[in-house]
C-alpha positions as MATLAB code, in Angstrom:
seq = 'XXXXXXXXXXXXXXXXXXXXXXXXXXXXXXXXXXXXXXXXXXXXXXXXXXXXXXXXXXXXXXXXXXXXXXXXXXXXXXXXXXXXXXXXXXXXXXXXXXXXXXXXXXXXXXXXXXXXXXXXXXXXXXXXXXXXXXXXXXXXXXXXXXXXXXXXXXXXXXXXXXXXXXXXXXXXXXXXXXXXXXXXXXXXXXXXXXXXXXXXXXXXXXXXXXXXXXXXXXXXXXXXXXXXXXXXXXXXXXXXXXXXXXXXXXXXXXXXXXXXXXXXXXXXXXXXXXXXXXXXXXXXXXXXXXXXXXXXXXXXXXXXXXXXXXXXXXXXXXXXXXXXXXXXXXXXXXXXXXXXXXXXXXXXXXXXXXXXXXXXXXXXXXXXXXXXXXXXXXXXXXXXXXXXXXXXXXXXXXXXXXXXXXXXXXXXXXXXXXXXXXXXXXXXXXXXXXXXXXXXXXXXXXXXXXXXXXXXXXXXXXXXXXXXXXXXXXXXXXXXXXXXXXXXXXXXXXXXXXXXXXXXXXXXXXXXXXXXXXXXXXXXXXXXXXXXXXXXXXXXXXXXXXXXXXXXXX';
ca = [
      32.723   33.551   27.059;
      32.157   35.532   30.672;
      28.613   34.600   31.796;
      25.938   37.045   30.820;
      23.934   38.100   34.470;
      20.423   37.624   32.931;
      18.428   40.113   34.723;
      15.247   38.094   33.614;
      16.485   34.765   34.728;
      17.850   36.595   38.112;
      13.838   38.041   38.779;
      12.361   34.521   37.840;
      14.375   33.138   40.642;
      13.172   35.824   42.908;
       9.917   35.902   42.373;
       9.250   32.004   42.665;
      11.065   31.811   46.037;
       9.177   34.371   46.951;
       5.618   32.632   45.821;
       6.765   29.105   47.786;
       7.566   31.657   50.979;
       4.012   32.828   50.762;
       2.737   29.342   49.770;
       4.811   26.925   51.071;
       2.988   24.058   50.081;
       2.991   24.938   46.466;
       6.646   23.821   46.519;
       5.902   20.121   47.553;
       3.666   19.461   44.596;
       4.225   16.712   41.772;
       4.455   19.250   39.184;
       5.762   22.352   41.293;
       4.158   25.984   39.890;
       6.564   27.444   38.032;
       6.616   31.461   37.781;
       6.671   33.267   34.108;
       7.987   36.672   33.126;
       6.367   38.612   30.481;
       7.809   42.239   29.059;
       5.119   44.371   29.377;
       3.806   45.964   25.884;
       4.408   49.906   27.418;
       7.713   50.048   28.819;
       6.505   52.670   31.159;
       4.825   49.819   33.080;
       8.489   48.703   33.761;
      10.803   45.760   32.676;
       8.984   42.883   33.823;
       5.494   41.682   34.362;
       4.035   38.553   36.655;
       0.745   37.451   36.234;
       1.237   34.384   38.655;
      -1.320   35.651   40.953;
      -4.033   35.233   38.225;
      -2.901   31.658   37.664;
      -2.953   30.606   41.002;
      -6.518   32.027   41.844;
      -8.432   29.438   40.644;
      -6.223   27.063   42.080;
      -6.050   28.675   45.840;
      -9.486   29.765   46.262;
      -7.762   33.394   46.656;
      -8.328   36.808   45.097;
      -5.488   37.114   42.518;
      -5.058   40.712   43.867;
      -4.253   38.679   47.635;
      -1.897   36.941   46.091;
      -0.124   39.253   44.638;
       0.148   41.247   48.053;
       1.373   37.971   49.725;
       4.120   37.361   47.068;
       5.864   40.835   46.341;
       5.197   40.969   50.682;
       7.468   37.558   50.696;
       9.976   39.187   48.380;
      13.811   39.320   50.268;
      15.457   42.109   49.676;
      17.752   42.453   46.003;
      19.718   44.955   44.330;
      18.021   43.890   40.752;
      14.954   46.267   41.840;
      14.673   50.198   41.780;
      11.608   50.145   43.816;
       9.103   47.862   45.941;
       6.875   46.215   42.557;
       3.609   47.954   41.799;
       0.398   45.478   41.700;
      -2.164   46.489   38.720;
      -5.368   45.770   37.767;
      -6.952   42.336   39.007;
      -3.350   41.587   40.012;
      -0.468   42.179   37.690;
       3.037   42.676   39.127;
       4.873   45.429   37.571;
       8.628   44.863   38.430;
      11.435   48.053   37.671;
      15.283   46.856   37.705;
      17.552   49.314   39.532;
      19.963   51.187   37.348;
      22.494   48.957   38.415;
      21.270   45.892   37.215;
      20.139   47.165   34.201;
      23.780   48.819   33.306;
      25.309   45.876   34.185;
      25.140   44.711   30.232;
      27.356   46.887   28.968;
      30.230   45.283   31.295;
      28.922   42.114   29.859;
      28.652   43.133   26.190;
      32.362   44.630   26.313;
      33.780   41.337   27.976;
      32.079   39.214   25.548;
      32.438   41.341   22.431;
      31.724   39.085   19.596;
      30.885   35.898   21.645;
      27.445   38.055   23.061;
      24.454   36.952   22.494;
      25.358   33.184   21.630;
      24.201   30.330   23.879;
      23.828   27.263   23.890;
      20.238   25.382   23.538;
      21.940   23.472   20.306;
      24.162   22.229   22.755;
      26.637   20.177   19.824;
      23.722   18.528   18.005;
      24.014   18.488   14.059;
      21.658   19.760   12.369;
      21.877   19.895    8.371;
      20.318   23.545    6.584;
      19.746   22.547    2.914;
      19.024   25.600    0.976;
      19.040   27.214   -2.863;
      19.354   24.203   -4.577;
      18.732   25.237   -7.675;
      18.432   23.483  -11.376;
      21.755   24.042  -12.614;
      20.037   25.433  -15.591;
      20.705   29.135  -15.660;
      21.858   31.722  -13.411;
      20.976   32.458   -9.870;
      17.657   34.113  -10.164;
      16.295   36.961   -7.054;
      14.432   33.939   -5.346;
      17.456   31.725   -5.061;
      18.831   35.005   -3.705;
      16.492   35.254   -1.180;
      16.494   31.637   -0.412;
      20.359   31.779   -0.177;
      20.024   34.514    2.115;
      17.589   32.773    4.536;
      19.331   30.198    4.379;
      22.722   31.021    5.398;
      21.273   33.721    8.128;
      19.224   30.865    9.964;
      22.543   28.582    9.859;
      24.401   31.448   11.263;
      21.745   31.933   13.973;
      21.854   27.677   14.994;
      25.044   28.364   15.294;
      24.741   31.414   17.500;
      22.602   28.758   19.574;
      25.155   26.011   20.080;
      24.201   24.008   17.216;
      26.435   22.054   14.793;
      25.124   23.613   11.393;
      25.996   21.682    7.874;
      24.588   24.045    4.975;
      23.854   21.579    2.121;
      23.340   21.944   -1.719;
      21.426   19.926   -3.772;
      21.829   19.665   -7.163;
      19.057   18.567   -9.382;
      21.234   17.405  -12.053;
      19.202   14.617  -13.696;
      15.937   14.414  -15.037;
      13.349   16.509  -18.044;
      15.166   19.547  -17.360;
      18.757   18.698  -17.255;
      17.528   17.302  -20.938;
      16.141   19.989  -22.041;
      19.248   22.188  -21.470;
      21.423   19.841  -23.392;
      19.036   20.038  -26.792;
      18.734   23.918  -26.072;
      22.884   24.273  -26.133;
      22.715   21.490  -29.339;
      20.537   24.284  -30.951;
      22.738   26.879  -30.443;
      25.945   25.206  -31.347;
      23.974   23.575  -34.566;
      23.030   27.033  -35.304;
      26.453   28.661  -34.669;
      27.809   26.136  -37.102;
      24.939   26.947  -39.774;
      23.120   24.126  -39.700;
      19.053   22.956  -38.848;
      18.374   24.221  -35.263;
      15.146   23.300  -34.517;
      14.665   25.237  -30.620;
      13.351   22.627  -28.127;
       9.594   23.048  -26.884;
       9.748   24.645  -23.469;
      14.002   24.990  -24.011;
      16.398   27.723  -22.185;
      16.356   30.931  -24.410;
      19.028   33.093  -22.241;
      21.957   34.833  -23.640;
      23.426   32.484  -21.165;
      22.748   29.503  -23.536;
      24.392   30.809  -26.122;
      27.684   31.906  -24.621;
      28.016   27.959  -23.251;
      27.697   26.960  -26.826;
      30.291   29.193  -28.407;
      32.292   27.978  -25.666;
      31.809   24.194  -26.259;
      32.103   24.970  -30.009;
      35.886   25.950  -29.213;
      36.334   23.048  -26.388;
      34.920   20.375  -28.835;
      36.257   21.407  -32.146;
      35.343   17.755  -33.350;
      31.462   18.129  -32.716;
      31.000   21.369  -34.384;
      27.415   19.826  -35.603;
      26.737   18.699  -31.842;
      25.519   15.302  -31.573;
      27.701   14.926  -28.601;
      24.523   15.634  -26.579;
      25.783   13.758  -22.905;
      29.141   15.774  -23.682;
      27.169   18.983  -24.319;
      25.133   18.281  -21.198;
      27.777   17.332  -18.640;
      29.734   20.825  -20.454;
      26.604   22.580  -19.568;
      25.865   21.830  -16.054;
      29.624   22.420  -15.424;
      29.752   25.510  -16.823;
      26.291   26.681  -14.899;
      27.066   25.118  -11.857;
      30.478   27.197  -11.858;
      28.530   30.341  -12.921;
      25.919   29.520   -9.749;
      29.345   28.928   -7.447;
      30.587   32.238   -8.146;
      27.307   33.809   -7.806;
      27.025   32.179   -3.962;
      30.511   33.307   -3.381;
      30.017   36.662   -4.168;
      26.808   36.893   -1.977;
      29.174   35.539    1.081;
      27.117   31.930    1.058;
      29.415   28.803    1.360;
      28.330   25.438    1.431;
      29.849   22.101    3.381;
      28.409   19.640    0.909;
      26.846   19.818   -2.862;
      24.662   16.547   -3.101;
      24.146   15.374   -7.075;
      20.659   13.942   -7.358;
      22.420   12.046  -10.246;
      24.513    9.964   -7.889;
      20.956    8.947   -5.919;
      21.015    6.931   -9.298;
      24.165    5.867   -9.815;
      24.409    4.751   -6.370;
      21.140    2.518   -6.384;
      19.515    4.719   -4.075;
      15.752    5.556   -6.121;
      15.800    1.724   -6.650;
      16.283    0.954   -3.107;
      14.143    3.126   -2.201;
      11.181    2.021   -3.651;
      11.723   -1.672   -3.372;
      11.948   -0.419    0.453;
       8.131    0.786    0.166;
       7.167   -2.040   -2.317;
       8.788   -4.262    0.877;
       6.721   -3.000    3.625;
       3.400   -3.124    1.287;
       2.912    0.598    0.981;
       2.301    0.891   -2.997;
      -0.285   -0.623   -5.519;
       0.099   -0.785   -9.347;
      -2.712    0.967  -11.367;
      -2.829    1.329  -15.294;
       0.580    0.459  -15.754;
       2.294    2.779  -12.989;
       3.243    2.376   -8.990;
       1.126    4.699   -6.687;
       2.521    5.320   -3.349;
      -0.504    5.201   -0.618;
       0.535    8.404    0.751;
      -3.055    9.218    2.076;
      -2.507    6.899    4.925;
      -0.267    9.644    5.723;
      -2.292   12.378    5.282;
      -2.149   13.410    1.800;
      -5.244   14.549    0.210;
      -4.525   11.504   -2.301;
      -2.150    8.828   -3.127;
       0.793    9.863   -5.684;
       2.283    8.144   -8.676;
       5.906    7.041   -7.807;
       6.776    5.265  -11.395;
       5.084    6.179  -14.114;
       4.114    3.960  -17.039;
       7.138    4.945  -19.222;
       9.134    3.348  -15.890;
      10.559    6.926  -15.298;
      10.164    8.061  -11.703;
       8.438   11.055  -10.685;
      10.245   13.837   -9.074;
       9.550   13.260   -5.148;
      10.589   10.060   -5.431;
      14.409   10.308   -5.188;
      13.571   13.676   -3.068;
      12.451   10.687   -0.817;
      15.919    8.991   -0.713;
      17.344   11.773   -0.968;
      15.821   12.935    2.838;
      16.537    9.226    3.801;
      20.199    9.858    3.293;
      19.989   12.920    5.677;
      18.571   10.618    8.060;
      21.232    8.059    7.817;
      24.030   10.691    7.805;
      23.282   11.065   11.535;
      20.877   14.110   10.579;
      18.355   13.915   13.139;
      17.223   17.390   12.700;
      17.331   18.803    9.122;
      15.753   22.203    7.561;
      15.164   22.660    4.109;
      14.331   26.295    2.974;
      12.474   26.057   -0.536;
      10.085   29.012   -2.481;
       6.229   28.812   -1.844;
       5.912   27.035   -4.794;
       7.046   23.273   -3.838;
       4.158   24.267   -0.959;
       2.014   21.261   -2.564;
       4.973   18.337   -2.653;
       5.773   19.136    1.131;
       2.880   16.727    2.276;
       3.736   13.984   -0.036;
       7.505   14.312    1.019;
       6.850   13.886    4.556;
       4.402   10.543    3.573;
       7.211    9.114    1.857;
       9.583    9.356    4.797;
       6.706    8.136    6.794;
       6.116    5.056    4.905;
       9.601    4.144    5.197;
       9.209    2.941    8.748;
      13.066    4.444    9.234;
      12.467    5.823   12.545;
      12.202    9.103   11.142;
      10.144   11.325   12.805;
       6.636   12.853   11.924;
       7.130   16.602   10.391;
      10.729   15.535    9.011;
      12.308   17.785    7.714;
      11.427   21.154    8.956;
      10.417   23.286    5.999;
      10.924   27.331    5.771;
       9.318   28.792    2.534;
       9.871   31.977    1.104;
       7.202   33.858   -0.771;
       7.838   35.749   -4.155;
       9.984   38.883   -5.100;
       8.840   41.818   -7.014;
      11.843   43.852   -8.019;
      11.035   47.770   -8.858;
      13.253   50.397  -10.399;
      12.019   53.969  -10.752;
       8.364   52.809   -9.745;
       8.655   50.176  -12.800;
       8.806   46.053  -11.841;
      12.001   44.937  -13.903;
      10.942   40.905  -15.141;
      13.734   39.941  -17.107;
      17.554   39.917  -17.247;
      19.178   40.872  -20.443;
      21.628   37.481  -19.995;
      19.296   35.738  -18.288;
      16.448   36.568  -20.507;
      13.116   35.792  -18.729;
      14.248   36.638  -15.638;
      15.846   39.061  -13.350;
      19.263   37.500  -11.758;
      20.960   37.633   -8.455;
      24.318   38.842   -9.808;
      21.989   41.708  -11.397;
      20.825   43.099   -7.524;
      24.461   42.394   -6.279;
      26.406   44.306   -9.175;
      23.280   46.913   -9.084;
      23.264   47.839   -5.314;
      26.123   44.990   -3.445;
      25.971   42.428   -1.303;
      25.257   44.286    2.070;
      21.865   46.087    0.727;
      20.923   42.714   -1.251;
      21.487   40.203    2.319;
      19.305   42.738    4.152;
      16.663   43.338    2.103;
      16.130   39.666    1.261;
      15.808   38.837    4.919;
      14.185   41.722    6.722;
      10.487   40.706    5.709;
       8.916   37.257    7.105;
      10.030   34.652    5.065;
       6.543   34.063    4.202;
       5.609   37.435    3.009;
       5.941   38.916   -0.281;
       9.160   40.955   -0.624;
       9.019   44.526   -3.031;
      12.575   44.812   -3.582;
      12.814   48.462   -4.518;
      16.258   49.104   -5.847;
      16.230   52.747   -5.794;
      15.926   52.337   -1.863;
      17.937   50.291   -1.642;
      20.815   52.446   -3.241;
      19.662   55.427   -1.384;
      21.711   56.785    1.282;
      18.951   58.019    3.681;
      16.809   56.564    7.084;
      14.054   55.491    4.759;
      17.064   52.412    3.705;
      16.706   50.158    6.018;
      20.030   48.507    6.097;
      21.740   52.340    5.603;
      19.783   53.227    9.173;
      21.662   50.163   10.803;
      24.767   50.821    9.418;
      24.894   54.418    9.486;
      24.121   54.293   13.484;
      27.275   51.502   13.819;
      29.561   54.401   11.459;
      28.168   57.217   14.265;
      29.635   55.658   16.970;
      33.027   55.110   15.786;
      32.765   58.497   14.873;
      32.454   59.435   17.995;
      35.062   57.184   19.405;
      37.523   58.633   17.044;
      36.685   61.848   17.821;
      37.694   61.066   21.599;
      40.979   59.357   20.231;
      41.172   57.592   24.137;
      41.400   53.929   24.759;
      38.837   51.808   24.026;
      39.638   49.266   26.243;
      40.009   51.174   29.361;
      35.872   52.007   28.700;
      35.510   48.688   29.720;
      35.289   49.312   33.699;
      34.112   52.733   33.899;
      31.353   53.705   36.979;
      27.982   53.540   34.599;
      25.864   55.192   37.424;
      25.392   58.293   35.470;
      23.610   56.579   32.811;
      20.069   57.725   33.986;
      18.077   59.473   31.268;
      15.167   57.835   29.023;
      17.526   57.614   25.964;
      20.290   56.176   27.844;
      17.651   53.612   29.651;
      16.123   52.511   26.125;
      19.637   51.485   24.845;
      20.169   49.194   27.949;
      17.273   47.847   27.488;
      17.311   46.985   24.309;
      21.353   45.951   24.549;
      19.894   43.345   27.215;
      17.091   42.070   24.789;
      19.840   40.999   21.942;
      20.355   37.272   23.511;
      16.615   36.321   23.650;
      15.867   38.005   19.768;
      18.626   35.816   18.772;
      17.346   32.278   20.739;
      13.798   33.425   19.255;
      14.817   34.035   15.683;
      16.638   30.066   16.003;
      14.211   28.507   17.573;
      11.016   30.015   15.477;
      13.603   30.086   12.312;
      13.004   33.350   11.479;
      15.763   35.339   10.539;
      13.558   38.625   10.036;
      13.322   39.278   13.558;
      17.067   40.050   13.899;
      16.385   43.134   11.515;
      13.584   44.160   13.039;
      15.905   44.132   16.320;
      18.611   46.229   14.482;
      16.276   48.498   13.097;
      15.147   49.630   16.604;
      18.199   49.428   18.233;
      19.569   51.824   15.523;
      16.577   53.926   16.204;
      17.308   54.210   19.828;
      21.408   54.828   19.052;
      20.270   57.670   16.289;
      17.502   59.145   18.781;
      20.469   59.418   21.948;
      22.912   60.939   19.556;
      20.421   63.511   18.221;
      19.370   64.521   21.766;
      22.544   64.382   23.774;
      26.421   65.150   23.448;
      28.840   61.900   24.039;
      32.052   64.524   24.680;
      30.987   66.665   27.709;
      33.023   68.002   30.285;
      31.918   66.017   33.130;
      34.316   63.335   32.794;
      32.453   60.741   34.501;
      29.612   61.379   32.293;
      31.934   61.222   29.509;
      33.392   57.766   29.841;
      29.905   56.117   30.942;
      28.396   57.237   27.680;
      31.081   56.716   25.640;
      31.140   53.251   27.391;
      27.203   52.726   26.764;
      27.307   53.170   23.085;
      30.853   51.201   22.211;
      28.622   48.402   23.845;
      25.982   49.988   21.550;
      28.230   49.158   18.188;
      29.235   45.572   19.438;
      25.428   44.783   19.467;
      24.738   46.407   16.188;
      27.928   44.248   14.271;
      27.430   41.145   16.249;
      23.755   40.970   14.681;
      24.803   42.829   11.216;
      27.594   39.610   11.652;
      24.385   36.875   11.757;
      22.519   38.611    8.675;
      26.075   38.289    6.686;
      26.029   42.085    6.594;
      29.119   44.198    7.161;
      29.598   47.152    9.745;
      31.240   49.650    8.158;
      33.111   52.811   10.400;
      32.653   54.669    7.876;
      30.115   55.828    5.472;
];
């Protein structure tokens, strides 16, 4: 992709040449100073902001104000600065680009086109997203939704950033719960054949349940009384895990890999696991069960790994399960989960800890996502008429489609509680958050259809009359998109790319409502027109990370 001319990165430079021209001996140092840009908090204080000379006060035995006189007076001459900076305060440095270096982004932005904003601080390495993984017990409820889309928007950001993303499902497929769904689909098929059909303490109730029994009733003709209960339950978490396939697939989430906790059996892995910690003298027996001493890793006390019954307890094989990530060549792995596993992540990480694997402290990274509340006509909606107890994903996707459903799922923090307010989001006004976005993408082709000319000839036009507020807000902001998208991969949060498009929208819908793109001057003419194509690159490159379309029309 053409290099992007990173204003910020091209001031950096000058500015520290400047500070080891005026301090020369600052340059010959073990651990050289190294000059920081900041974006000042009013934007009428300019683009940039050094506070180097305050650093270097205590350190020079100078007034920070001094220094800042001796380092914009060392500054060689560039054509990335409108004016000579202003010092402020105790000794700020206010810097102002020149309105060629700040248009220079739309060039960039048009040569790039989909390609801008990537870069590349993953540089190759693999990195392995596991998200949703839900019981294969019933649909897809709203917070598998949200995980989903959290999930699949911070893989798409990694690999914005260079990195070599595997999104991963894992299947719970074993254990009290995979049980209980067989004896709840043996009720209903003992039921639908008139017999005793005694409901399971604790069982699955959904309409859901009893649409899988009518339909093993007609696949198993022979067990119409249903004591087939390992064919009912491998029918069951066929059927579900289909159901929760199509659900994913209609919310535009695909997976590389769908990992059976089953097969951690099967394959000897929960065994080997804990004769690994038994090995290396990490567990103690204790009326009748193993304890793991997962205090010596910081838990607030040590956790039962087989219980008396000999059944394991659930982190265990999430233990070799993580161990497998780690000797898939996984050495960085995120696992997005609901706030409620909040109180196993501890005694996951001791686990991995006490394997003496090599696997570092803080493995895996966890993102959590807090609850959903989901309101219709002012009234929180709690259960699904299929689902029965709750409401389900496919319910917000048939009710207002994928686009609205992505967006709203990932425009609050992760770890925030999210109102998901269906008549907003159906709503086809500024107050929609995902509608403002896409609505200001829609303008602009509007506008470009309107002009019926070339698109591609827009992409060397003389941008020098680009000089009004509006105008200098959308370069601005068009410059920013790179550095929201390294932030939102790095701090793995996906939010801050909607808060991004939510402004830059603002900025698009506040030029269009103040100014006129088809005016007479044709210079004028082309350099807007140019700005704002830019303009809808930007707004479908990031709709394109949040899985979000960019529709022309609307």
């Amino acid at each position: 992709m053409p290099t992007f001319i990173d204003n910020k990165t091209a001031v950096t430079k000058l500015f520290q040449e400047a500070v080891f021209t005026a301090y020369p001996a600052l340059k010959d140092e073990a651990a050289p100073f190294v000059i920081e840009l900041e974006k000042p908090k009013n934007p009428d204080h300019g683009h940039f902001a050094v506070n180097g000379a305050l650093q270097l006060a205590r350190k020079l035995g100078i007034k920070p104000r001094d220094i800042a006189l001796a380092i914009v007076a060392a500054l060689r001459p560039s054509a990335l600065l409108a004016s000579p900076p202003e010092i402020a305060g105790p000794g700020f440095i206010n810097i102002r680009l020149s309105s060629e270096a700040q248009s220079r982004v739309v060039e960039t932005v048009l040569a790039a086109a989909e390609e801008f904003g990537k870069g590349n601080d993953g540089n190759g390495q693999k990195v392995m997203v596991e998200f949703v993984s839900a019981n294969p017990t019933g649909p897809l409820h709203v917070g598998h939704g949200r995980g989903a889309a959290i999930g699949d928007t911070i893989s798409r950001l990694l690999e914005t950033q260079g990195w070599q993303v595997s999104r991963e499902f894992y299947y719970n497929d074993a254990g009290a719960q995979i049980h209980n769904l067989a004896l709840s689909v043996q009720a209903r098929v003992r039921e639908k054949a008139g017999g005793e059909a005694p409901f399971p303490e604790g069982g699955y109730r959904g309409e859901y349940i009893v649409e899988i029994a009518t339909r093993y009733a007609e696949a198993f003709p022979n067990d119409a009384r249903g004591d087939d209960l390992l064919a009912m339950q491998k029918f069951a978490v066929a059927a579900l895990r289909h159901e929760q396939d199509l659900d994913l697939k209609a919310f535009d989430v695909q997976f590389d890999v769908f990992y059976l906790e089953s097969s951690l059996y099967t394959d000897g892995l929960v065994e080997k696991t804990v004769a690994h910690l038994v090995k290396m003298g990490h567990t103690y027996e204790l009326d009748g069960a193993l304890w793991l001493k997962t205090t010596d890793y910081g838990d607030d006390k040590d956790r039962v790994m087989r219980k008396s019954d000999c059944s394991y307890t659930y982190f265990v094989p999430d233990v070799a399960y993580h161990v497998t990530k780690w000797e898939r060549g996984f050495t960085r792995a995120i696992t997005e989960l609901g706030a409620d596993h909040h109180g196993s992540l501890a005694r996951m990480h001791a686990g991995l800890q006490a394997m003496a694997m090599g696997v570092p402290k803080g493995y895996p990274d966890y993102v959590l996502h807090q609850m959903i509340t989901v309101m219709r006509g002012g009234t929180e909606m709690k259960i699904s008429k299929r689902a029965g107890s709750y409401v389900t994903l496919r319910d917000l996707i048939d009710e207002v489609g994928r686009d609205a459903t992505r967006y709203f799922f990932v425009m609050r923090k992760s770890d925030s509680q999210l109102t998901f307010d269906i008549d907003l989001a159906k709503s086809r006004s500024e107050d929609n958050p995902v509608y403002y976005v896409q609505y200001a993408h829609a303008r602009i082709c509007s506008v470009l259809n309107q002009w019926g000319g070339d698109a591609a000839a827009l992409k060397f036009v003389d941008l020098s009359p680009l000089t009004n507020k509006y105008e200098s807000d959308l370069l601005r902001a068009l410059a920013d998109f790179p550095d929201i998208l390294r932030a939102a991969a790095r701090e793995l949060s996906p939010h801050l790319v909607c808060v991004y498009l939510g402004e830059l929208a603002a900025r698009l819908h506040s030029y269009y409502n103040a100014e006129k793109f088809l005016v007479e001057d044709e210079r004028l003419k082309l350099a807007r027109l140019s700005l704002i194509l830019a303009t809808r690159q930007v707004l479908k490159n990031g709709l394109a990370v949040v899985g979000v379309s960019a529709p022309e029309k609307m």
